[in-house]
C-alpha positions in Angstrom: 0.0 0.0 0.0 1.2 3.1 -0.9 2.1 5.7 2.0 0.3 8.6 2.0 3.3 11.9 1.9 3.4 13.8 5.2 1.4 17.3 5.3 3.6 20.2 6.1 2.5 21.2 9.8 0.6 24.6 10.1 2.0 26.9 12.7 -1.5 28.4 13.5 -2.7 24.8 13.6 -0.2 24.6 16.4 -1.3 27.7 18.5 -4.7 26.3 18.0 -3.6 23.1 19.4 -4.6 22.4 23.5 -0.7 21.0 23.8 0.6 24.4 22.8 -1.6 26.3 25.4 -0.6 23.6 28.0 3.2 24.5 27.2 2.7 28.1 27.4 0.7 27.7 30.5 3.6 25.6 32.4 6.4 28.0 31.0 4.3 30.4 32.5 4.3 28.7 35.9 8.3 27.8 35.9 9.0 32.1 35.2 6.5 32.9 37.5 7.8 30.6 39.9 11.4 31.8 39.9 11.1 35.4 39.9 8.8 34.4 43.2 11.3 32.8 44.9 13.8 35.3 44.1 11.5 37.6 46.0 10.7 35.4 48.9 15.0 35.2 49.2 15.4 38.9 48.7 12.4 39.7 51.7 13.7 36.8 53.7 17.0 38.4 53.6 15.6 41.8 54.6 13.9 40.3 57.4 17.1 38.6 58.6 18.5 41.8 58.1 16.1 43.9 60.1 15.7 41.5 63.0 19.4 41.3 63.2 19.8 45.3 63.5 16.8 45.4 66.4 18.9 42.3 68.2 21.4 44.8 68.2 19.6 48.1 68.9 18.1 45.9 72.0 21.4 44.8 73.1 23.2 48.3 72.9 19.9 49.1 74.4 20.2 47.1 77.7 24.2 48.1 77.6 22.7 51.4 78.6 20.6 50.6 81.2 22.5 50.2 85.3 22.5 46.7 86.9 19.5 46.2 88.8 21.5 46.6 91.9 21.9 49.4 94.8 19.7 52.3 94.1 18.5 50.4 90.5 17.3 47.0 92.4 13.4 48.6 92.5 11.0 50.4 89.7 12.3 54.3 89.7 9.5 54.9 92.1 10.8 53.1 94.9 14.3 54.9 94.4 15.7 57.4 96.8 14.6 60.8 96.6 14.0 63.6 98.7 12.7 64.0 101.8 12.4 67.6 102.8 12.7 69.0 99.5 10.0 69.3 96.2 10.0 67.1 93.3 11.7 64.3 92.1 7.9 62.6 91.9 8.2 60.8 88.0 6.5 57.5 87.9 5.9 54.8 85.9 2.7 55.7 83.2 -0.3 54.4 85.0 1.2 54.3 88.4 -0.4 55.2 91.5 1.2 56.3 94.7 -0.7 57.1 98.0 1.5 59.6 100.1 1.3 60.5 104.0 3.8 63.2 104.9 4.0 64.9 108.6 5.9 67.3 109.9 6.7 69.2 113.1 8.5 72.5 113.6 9.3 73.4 117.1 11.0 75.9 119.0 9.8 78.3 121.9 6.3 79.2 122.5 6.3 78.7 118.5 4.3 75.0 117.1 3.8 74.3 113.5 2.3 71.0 112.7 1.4 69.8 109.1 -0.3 66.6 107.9 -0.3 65.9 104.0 -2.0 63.3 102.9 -1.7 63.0 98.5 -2.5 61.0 95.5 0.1 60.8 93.0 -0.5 59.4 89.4 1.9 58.7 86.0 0.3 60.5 83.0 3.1 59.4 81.2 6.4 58.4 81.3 7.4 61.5 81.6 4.6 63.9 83.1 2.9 63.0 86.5 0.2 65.0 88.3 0.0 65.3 92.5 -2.8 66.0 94.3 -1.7 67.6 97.6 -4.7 68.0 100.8 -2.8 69.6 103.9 -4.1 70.5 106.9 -3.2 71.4 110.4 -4.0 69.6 114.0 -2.2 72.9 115.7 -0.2 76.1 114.9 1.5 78.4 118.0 2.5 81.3 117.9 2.8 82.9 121.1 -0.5 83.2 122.4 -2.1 82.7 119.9 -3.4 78.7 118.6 -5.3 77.5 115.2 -5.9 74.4 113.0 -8.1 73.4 110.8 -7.6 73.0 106.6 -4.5 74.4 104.7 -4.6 75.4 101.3 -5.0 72.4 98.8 -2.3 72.1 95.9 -1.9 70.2 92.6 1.4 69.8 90.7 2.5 68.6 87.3 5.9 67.6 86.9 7.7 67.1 83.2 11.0 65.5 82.9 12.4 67.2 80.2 16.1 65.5 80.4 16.9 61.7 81.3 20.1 59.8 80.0 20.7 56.4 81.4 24.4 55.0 81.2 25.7 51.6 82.4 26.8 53.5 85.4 23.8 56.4 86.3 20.7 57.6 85.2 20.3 61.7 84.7 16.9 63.1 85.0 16.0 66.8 85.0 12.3 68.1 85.8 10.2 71.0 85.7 7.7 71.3 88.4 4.6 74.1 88.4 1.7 73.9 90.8 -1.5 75.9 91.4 -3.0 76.7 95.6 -6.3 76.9 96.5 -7.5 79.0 99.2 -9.1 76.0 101.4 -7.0 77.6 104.0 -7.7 80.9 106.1 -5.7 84.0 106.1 -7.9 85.4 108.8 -6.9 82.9 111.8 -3.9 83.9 114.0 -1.6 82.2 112.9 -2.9 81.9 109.8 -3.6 78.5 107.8 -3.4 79.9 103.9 -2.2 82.8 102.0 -6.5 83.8 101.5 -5.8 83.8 97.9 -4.2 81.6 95.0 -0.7 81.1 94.8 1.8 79.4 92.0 5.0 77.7 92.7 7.2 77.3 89.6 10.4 75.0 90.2 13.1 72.5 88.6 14.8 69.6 89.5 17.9 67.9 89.0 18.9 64.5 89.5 21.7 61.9 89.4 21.4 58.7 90.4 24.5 55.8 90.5 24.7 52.5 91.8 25.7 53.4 95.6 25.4 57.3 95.0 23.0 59.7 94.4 22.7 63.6 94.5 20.3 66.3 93.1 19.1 70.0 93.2 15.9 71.8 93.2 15.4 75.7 93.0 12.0 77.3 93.2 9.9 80.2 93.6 6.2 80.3 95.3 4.6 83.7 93.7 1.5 84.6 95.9 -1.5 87.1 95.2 -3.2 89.3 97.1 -6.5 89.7 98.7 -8.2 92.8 99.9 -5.0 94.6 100.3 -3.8 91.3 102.2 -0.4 89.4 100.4 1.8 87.3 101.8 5.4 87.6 100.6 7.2 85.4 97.8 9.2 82.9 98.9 12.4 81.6 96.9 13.4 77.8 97.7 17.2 76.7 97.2 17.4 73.2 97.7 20.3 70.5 97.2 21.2 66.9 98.9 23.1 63.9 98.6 23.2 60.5 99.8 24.1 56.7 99.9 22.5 53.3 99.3 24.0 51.0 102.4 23.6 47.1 101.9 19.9 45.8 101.8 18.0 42.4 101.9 17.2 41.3 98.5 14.0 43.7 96.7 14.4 46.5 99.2 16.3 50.0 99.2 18.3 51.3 102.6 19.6 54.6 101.7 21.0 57.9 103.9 20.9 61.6 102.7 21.5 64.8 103.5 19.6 67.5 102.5 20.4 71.5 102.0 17.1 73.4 102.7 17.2 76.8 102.1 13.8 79.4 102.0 13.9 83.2 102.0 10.5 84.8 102.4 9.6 88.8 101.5 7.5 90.7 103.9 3.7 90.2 104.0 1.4 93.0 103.2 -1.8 92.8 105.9 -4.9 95.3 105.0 -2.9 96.9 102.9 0.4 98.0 105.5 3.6 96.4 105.5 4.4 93.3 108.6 7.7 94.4 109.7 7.7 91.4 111.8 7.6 88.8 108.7 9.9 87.0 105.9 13.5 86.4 106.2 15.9 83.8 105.1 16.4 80.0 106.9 18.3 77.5 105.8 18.0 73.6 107.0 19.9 70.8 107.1 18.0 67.3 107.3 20.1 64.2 107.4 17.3 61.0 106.7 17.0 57.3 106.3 15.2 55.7 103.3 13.6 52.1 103.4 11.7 51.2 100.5 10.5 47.4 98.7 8.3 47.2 95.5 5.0 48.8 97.2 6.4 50.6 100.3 8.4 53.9 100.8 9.3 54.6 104.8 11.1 58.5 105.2 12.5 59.8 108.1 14.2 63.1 109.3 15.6 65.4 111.5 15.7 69.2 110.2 18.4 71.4 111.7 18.5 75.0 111.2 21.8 76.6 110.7 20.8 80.0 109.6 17.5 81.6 110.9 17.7 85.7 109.7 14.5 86.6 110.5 13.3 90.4 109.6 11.6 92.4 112.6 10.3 90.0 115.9 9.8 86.7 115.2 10.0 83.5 117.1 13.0 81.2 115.9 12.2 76.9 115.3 14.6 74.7 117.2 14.3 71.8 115.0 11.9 70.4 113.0 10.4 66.2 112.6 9.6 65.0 109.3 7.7 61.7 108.5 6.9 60.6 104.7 5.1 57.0 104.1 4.2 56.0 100.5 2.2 52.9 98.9 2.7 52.0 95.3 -0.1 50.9 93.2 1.2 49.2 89.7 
């Protein structure tokens, strides 16, 4: 039989044929394929890459940071700060602290007692706001006795400086707060300025392993009512002191504070009190005992310098008591 010749093959034939589109569809798949994993191994490199550089941002980060030892072995709000002087009071962002600070001024015929009970709270990490009740079991002068409410106060606090080493932490504040007049400028002696006041104040810290040391100057500006102002009063303030060896979560520290307040004259009715401001200046040495929720203060104020303008009865020394709780 006689072999039929073979037909020439027709390209379009071809492209019309399903093998043809099955070909093109797996060369698809193979290119598509590649350049895919090309991608995968260029992001998975980038990723190795990025995770690699935060490893090592961590680790420079934690370089940075003091051993949790000494003054570091509890949250910064358990750390030593000061006793007698303002500020100092940055928390932890959500934080709460419950404060109850006393104090006792004597000297001869003269009696000032204050009792402060205060709610502290972290806005931030870096702002905190302090809510300040005073009031007063008894003040004597002479004669002459009163008690009763003192004028109410809230601060806010910024730290607007911190730098943390392997060695010490730096932190510097500024400190503003706003009086009420709960108190009364009419009782002798009197229990508030009758009118509101501002304070306006910094803070500087350092704080090492065993060491720490800071500074805090200030200025309360007061206004008047009915003729009646009580003078400015300027606040120098600077300490130091010592972590000793503790059990294991808990802070035993000394200081020493610098406590220096000069006051201007106060204006009564409209004359001028001969017999009011002047400079003092304090020394309290304290010890510090603090765990994760607790913060026990106490002190001895000493005054080296009393330059009192006009008649007025001097202070012999003064007690001070602070107890906190920490609410995380």
């Amino acid at each position: 039989m006689k072999e039929s010749p073979m037909k020439p093959v027709n390209p379009r034939m071809l492209v019309d044929s399903q093998l043809f589109k099955v070909l093109i569809v797996c060369g698809l798949f193979v290119c598509s394929y590649s350049y895919g994993q090309e991608s995968c191994d260029e992001s998975s490199k980038e990723a190795d890459k990025t995770n690699e550089q935060k490893a090592n941002d961590d680790g420079n980060k934690k370089k940075e940071e003091p051993p949790k030892i000494g003054n570091f072995a509890l949250p910064t709000s358990q750390q030593p700060a000061a006793l007698f002087g303002f500020g100092g009071n940055i928390i932890d962002k959500d934080e709460i602290q419950f404060y109850f600070f006393g104090d006792e001024f004597r000297g001869k015929n003269r009696i000032v007692t204050d009792l402060i009970p205060s709610l502290l709270f972290g806005i931030t990490e870096n702002w905190s706001i302090y809510f300040n009740f005073p009031f007063t079991p008894i003040m004597e002068d002479g004669a002459y006795k009163s008690s009763g409410l003192e004028d109410f106060f809230v601060q806010l606090e910024y730290a607007f400086y911190s730098k943390s080493t392997t060695t010490y932490v730096d932190e510097a504040t500024v400190v503003g707060n706003i009086t009420f007049p709960t108190g009364s400028s009419k009782k002798n002696p009197p229990t508030g300025f009758g009118a509101p006041s501002f304070f306006l104040g910094a803070t500087y810290y350092r704080v090492m392993v065993d060491w720490f040391v800071f500074t805090a100057p200030g200025v309360i500006l007061t206004t008047s009512d009915h003729g009646t102002k009580f003078g400015d009063q300027f606040l120098y303030q600077f300490g130091v002191g010592r972590n000793v060896p503790s059990p294991k979560d808990w802070i035993y520290a000394w200081m020493v504070e610098v406590d220096g307040q000069y006051n201007k004259k106060n204006r009564i009715d409209g004359t001028l009190d001969k017999n009011s401001g002047g400079n003092v200046i304090y020394v309290t040495p304290s010890v510090w005992v603090s765990s994760k929720e607790m913060i026990l203060q106490f002190g001895v104020s000493l005054p080296v310098n009393q330059n009192f303008f006009g008649k007025q009865r001097k202070f012999d020394y003064a007690l001070n008591l602070n107890f906190g709780w920490s609410f995380y």
